[in-house]
TORBAVO-295693 format. One record per residue: residue number from 1; chain; x, y negated, z negated of N, C-alpha, C in turn. Coordinates in nm, 2 decimals, decimal comma. Each point is the difference from the previous one (the first is absolute). Example, Ala and Ser with C-alpha at 12.3 -4.5 7.8 and 13.67 -1.06 7.14 Angstrom:
REM residues 2
n chain n_px n_py n_pz ca_px ca_py ca_pz c_px c_py c_pz
1 A 1,32 0,57 -0,78 -0,09 -0,12 0,00 0,09 -0,12 0,00 .
2 A -0,04 -0,11 0,07 0,09 -0,11 0,00 -0,08 -0,11 -0,08 .
END
This chain:
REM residues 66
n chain n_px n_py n_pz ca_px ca_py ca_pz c_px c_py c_pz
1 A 8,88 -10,52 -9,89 0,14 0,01 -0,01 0,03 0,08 -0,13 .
2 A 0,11 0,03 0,04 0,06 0,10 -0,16 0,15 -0,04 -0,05 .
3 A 0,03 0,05 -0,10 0,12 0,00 -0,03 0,05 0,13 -0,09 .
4 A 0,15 0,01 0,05 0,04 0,10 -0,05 0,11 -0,01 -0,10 .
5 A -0,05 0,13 -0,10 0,09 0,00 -0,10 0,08 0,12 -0,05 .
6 A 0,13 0,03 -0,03 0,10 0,13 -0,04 -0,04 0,00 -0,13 .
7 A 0,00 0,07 -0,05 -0,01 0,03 -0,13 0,18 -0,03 -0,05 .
8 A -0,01 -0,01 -0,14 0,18 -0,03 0,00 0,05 0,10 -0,03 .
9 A -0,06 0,08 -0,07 0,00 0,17 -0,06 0,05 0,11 0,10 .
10 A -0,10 0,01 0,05 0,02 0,14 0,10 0,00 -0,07 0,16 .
11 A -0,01 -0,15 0,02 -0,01 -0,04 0,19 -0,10 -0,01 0,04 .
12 A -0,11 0,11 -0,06 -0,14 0,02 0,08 -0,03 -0,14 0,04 .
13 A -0,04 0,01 0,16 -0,08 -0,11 0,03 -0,16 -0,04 -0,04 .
14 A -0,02 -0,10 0,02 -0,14 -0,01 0,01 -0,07 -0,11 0,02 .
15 A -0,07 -0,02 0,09 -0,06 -0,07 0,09 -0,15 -0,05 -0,06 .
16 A 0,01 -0,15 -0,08 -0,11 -0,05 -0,06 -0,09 -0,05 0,10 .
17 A -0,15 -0,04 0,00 -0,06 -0,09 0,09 -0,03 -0,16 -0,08 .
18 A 0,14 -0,05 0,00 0,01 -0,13 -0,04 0,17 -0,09 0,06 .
19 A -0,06 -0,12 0,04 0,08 -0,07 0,08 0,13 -0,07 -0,13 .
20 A 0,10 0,00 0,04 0,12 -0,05 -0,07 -0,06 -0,14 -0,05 .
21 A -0,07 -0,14 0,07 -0,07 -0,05 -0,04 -0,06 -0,03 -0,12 .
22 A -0,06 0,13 -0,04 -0,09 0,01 -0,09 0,10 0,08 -0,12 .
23 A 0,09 0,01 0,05 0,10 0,08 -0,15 0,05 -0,17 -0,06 .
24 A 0,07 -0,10 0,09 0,01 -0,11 -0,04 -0,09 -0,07 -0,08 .
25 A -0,15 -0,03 0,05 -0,10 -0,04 -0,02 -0,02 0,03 -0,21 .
26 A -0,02 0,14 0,00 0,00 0,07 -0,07 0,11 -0,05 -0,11 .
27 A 0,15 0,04 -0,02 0,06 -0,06 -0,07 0,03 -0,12 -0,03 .
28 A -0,04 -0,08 0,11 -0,04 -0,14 -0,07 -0,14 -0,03 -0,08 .
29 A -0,04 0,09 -0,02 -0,14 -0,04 -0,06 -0,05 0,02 -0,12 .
30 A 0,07 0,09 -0,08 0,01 -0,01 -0,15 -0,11 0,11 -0,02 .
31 A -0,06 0,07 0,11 -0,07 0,11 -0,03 0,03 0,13 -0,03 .
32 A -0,08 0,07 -0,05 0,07 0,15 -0,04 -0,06 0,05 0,12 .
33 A 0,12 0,12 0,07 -0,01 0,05 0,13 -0,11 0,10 0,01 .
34 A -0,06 0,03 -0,08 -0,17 0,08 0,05 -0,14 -0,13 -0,02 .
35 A 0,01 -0,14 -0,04 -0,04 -0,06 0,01 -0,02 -0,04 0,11 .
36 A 0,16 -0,04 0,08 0,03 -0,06 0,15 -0,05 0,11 0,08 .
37 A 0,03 0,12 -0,02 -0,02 0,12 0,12 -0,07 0,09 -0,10 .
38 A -0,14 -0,02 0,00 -0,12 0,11 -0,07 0,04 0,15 0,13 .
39 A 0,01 -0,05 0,09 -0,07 0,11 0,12 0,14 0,06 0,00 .
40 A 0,06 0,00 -0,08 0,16 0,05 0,04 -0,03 0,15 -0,13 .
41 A 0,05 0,13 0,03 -0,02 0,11 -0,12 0,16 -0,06 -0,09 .
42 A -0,02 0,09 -0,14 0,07 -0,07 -0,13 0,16 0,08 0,09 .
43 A 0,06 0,10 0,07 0,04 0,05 0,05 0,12 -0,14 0,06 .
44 A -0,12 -0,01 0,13 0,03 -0,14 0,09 0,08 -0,14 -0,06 .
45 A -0,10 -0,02 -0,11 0,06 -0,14 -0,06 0,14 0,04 -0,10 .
46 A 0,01 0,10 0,00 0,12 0,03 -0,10 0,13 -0,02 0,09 .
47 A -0,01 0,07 0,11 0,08 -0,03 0,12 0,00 -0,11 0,02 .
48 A -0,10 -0,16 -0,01 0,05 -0,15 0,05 0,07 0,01 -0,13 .
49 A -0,03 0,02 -0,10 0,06 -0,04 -0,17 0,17 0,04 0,00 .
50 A 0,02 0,11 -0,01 0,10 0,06 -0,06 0,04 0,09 0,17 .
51 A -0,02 -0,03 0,10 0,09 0,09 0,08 -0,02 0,14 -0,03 .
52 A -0,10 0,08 -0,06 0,02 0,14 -0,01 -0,14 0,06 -0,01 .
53 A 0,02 0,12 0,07 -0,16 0,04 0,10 -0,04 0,12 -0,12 .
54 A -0,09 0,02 0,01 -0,06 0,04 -0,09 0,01 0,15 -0,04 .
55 A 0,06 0,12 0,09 0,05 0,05 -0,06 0,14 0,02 -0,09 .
56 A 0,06 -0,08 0,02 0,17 -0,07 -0,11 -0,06 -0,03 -0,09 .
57 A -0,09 -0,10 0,02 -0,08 -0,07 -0,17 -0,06 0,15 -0,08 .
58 A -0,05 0,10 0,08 -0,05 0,08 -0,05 0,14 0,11 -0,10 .
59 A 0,08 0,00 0,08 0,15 0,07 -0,02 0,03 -0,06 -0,15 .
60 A 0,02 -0,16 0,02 0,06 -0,04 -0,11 -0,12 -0,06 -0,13 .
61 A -0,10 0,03 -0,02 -0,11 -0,04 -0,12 -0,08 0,12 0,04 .
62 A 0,02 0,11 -0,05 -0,08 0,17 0,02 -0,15 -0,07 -0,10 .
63 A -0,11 0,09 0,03 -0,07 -0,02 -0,13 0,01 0,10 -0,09 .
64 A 0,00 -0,02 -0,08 0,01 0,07 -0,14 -0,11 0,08 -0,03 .
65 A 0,02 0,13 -0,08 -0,08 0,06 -0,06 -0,02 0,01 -0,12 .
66 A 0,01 -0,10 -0,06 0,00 0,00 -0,16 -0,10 0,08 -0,08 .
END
């Protein structure tokens, strides 16, 4: 089963391979979210965290060339 997520930024959907279940599971559990979901990319878990897909995250924290 999957579950889906809009980004809040730009709408993009996107469609995790993890059951609503396990997003509950998870915030009850005092884990840090690449702990709970290893197999999920840093992309992925940023989207259960904060609602926003990973190009927005990219938009809003550029890397730097110092």
């Amino acid at each position: 089963m999957s579950t889906r997520f809009d980004c809040n930024l730009c709408g993009n959907p996107q469609v995790l391979p993890i059951e609503r279940e396990d997003l509950i599971a998870w915030s009850k559990s005092g884990l840090f979210v690449q702990d709970y979901f290893p197999h999920l990319s840093p992309n992925d878990r940023e989207m259960i965290m904060t609602g926003t897909c990973g190009r927005c995250f990219d938009d809003l924290f550029p890397v730097s060339e110092v």
